[in-house]
Each structure stands twice: as structure tokens, then as C-alpha cells.
C-alpha positions as CSV (number, residue, x, y, z in Angstrom):
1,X,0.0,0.0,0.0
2,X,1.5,3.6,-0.9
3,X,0.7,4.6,2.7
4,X,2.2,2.1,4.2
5,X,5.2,2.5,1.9
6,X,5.7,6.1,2.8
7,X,5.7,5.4,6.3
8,X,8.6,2.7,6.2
9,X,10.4,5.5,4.1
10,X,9.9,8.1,6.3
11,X,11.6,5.5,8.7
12,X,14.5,5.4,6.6
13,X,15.1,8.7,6.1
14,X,16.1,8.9,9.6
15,X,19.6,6.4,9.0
16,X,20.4,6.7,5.7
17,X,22.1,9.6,3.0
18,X,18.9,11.5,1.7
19,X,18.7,10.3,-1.8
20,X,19.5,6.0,-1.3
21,X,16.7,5.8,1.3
22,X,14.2,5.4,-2.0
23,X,16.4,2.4,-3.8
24,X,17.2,1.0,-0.2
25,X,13.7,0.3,0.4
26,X,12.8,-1.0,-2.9
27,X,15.1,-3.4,-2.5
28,X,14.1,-4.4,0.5
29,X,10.4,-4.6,-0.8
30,X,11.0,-6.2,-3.7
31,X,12.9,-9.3,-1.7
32,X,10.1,-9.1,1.3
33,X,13.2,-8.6,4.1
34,X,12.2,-7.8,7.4
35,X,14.8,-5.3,8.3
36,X,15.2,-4.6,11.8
37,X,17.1,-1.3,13.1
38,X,18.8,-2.6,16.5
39,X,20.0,-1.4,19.4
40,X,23.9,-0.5,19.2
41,X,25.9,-4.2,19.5
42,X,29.5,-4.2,20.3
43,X,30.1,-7.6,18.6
44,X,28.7,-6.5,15.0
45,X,27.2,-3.8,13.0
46,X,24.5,-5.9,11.1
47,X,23.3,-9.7,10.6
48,X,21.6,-11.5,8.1
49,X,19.5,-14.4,8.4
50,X,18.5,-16.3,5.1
51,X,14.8,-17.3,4.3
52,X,13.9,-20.5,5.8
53,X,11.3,-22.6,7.5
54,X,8.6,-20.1,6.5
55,X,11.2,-16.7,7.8
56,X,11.4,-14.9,5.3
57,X,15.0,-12.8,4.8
58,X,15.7,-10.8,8.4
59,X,18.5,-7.9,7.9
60,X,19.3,-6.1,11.3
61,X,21.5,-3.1,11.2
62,X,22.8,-0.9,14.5
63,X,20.6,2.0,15.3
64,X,24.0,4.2,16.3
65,X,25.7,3.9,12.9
66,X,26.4,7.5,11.1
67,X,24.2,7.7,7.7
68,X,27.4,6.3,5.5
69,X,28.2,3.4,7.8
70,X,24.8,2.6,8.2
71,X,24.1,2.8,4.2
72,X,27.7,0.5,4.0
73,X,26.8,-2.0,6.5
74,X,23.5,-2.4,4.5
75,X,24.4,-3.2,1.7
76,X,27.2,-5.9,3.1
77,X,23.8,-7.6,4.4
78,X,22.0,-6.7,1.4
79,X,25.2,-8.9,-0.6
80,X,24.7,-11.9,2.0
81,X,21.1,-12.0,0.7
82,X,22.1,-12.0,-3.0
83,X,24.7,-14.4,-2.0
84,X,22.4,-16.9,-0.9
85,X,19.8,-16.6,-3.5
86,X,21.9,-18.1,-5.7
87,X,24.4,-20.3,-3.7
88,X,22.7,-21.1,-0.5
89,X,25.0,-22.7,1.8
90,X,27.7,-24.1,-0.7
91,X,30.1,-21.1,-0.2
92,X,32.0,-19.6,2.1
93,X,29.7,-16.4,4.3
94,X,32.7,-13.8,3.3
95,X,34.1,-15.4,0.3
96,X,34.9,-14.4,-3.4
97,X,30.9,-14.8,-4.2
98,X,29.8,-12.5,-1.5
99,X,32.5,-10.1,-2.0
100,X,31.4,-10.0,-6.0
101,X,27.8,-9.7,-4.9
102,X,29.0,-6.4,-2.2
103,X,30.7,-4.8,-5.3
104,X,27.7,-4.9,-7.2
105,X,25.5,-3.6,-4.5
106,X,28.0,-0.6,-4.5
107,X,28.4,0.3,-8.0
108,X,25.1,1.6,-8.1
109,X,26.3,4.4,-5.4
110,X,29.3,5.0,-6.7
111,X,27.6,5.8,-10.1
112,X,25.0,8.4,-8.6
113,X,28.4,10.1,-6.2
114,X,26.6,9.0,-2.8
115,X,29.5,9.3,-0.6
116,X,31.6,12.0,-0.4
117,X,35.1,12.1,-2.2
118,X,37.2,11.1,0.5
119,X,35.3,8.2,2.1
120,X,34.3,6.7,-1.5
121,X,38.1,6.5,-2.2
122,X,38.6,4.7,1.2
123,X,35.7,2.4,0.5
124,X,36.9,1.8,-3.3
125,X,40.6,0.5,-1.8
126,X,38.2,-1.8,0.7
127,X,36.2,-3.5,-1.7
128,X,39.0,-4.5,-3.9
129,X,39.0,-7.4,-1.4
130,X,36.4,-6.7,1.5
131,X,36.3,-8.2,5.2
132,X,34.1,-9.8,7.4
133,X,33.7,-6.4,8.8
134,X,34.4,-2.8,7.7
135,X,36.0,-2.2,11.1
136,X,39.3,-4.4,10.3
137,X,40.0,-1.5,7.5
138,X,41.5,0.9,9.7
139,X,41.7,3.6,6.8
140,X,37.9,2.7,5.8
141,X,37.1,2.9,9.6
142,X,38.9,6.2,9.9
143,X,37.3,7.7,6.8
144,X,33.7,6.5,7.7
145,X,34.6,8.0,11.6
146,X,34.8,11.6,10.2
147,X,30.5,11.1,9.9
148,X,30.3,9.9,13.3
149,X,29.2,13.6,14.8
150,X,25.0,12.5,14.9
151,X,23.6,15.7,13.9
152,X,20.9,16.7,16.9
153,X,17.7,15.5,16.4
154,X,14.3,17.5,17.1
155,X,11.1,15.5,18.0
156,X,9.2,17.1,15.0
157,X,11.9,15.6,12.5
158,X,10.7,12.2,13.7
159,X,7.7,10.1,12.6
160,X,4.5,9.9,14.3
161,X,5.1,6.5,16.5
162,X,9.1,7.0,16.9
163,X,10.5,5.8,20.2
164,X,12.7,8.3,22.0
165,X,14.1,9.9,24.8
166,X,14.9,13.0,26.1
167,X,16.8,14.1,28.9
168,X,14.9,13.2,32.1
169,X,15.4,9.7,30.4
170,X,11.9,8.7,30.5
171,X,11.3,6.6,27.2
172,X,8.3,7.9,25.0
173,X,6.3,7.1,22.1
174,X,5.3,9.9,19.5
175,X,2.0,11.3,19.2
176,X,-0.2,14.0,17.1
177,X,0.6,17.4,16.9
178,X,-1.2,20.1,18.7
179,X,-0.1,23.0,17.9
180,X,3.4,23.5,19.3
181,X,3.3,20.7,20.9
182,X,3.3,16.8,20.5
183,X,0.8,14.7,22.8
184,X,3.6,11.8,23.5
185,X,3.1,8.6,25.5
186,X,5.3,7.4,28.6
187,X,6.3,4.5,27.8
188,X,7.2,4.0,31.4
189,X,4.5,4.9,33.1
190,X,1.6,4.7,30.2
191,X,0.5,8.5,30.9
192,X,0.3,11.4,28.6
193,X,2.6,14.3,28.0
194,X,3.0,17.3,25.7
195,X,6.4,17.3,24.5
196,X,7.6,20.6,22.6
197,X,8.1,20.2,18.9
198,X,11.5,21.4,18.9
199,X,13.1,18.8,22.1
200,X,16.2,17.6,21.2
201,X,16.0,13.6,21.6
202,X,17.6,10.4,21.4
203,X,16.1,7.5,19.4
204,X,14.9,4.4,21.5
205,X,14.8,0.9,20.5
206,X,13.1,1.7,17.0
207,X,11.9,-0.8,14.6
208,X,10.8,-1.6,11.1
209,X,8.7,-3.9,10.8
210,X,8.3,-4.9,7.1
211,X,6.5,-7.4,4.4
């Protein structure tokens, strides 16, 4: 449904460069992945879980990750799905399939000059022969650390439904507007409150649930 399209874009928007969030999602339409935005894990940036025993194709990627790294990691998972579509289990997770089926996920990006000149450099000398993890390419990890600075975000940049918090820590979901203010419930506590449009907060927990 368009509607229901929109709003997973909207979702979208919040983590990724401006103009991929449009070809992210259609790929992940088009190969019905439920893609999960996770809380920050210290052991990995994303997982991918293949489509089996009626699951279909789960991608989670870390909530914490600046817009490049996050569009980066993606696509790694994004090439584990390819990967499998065609080999299933009969080659290696990180091998020379996977990292054929990363380059090609790329090329796209490169073509439309998505990242900026020095970090698509960086990432060009990775995928020449790409890791397990974009972290063991200290230059690639330096160049995508220079994004890292989250720019602040507002409560009325956020969708209607968002999870967040703000500085009194209390955890709340997103509500309607009225007027300069958005009716917001506490998570915690399962009251009401009118949070100002313009709050600076921090995303909680959030989630996207798909086909």
C-alpha cells in the first residue's frame, strides 16, 4: 500500500544519505526482508538471516551507525542476501561470491556520487578485497569516523510513532501534533505528555517492521 510505503520511508530517512533511502527500500520490498534497526551491538554492526522454514530474509542493522556506515553495512547484508539466493550454503559467508555480490550492491552508489570524495576513495581500496567487517579497514574505519558527529535530532523531525528519549530519560512514544506541541506517550509509566516540537532527543529501540 503507498501509505504504508511512505511510512517505512519516512523510517528510513532517519539512517540513511537522503537520496538512497528510495532504492534502499525497494530493494528491500522487492525481496520481502524484514529489516530490523537494532539497538547498538559491540560484537557486530549488522546480521543477516537467510529465508527459511517459512522466515522470510531478516537484515538487522545498528541503530548508532552515522548515515554512511549505516548505508555501507546495509548493503554488506543486502550482498549476503544475493549471496544466498543463488548459492545457498555451498560457499563460504565472506568469500569471493559475496564479495562480488557487495561490489555490485555498490556500484550503483558510486555511479550516482553518494559518498563523499574522500570516504568513497577509502571504500573503493576496501572492496578490492572486502572483510568480514568494515572495522578491520583501519583507513575505511577512519574515513567513515569523520560522519560519526550524529547531527541533533528534534522530535518534529521524527515520525509519528518514533520511540525516544529525552533528557529526564523517560522513554516515550510519538503522538499527534497540537499546535506546538506533541501529545507523546510514557512509555514508562503509560501517561500522557506534551512534548515541545522542537526537544532535542535520542532515538529508542526503534523498529521496522516490514513485508
Amino acid at each position: 500500500m503507498p501509505g504504508t510505503d511512505q511510512k517505512h520511508i519516512n523510517l528510513l530517512a532517519v539512517y540513511l544519505p537522503q537520496n538512497t533511502v528510495t532504492s534502499v527500500w525497494e530493494y528491500i520490498k522487492l525481496n520481502e526482508v524484514r529489516f530490523r534497526i537494532a539497538k547498538p551491538r559491540k560484537t557486530k554492526l549488522g546480521d543477516y538471516r537467510p529465508a527459511m522454514r517459512g522466515q522470510p530474509h531478516r537484515i538487522s542493522v545498528n541503530a548508532d551507525l552515522n548515515p554512511y556506515a549505516f548505508l555501507l553495512t546495509t548493503l554488506h547484508e543486502f550482498a549476503h542476501l544475493d549471496t544466498w539466493e543463488v548459492y545457498r550454503q555451498k560457499v563460504k559467508p565472506h568469500g569471493i561470491e559475496w564479495k562480488r555480490a557487495f561490489q555490485s550492491q555498490l556500484q550503483p552508489y558510486f555511479d550516482r556520487q553518494v559518498f563523499p570524495e574522500s570516504l568513497e576513495t577509502a571504500i573503493r581500496r576496501y572492496i578490492a578485497n572486502p572483510a568480514a567487517s568494515s572495522c578491520s579497514d583501519h583507513s575505511l574505519s577512519a574515513a567513515l569516523s569523520e560522519f560519526d558527529e550524529h547531527q541533533t535530532l528534534t522530535l518534529r523531525e521524527v515520525p509519528e510513532g518514533t520511540r525516544f528519549r529525552i533528557h529526564n530519560n523517560m522513554v516515550f512514544e510519538k503522538g499527534p501534533l497540537l499546535r506546538k506541541r506533541y501529545k507523546c506517550l510514557c512509555i514508562t509509566n503509560k501517561r500522557q505528555y506534551y512534548v515541545s516540537a522542537a526537544a532535542t532527543i535520542t532515538l529508542v529501540d526503534p523498529q521496522l517492521p516490514l513485508l
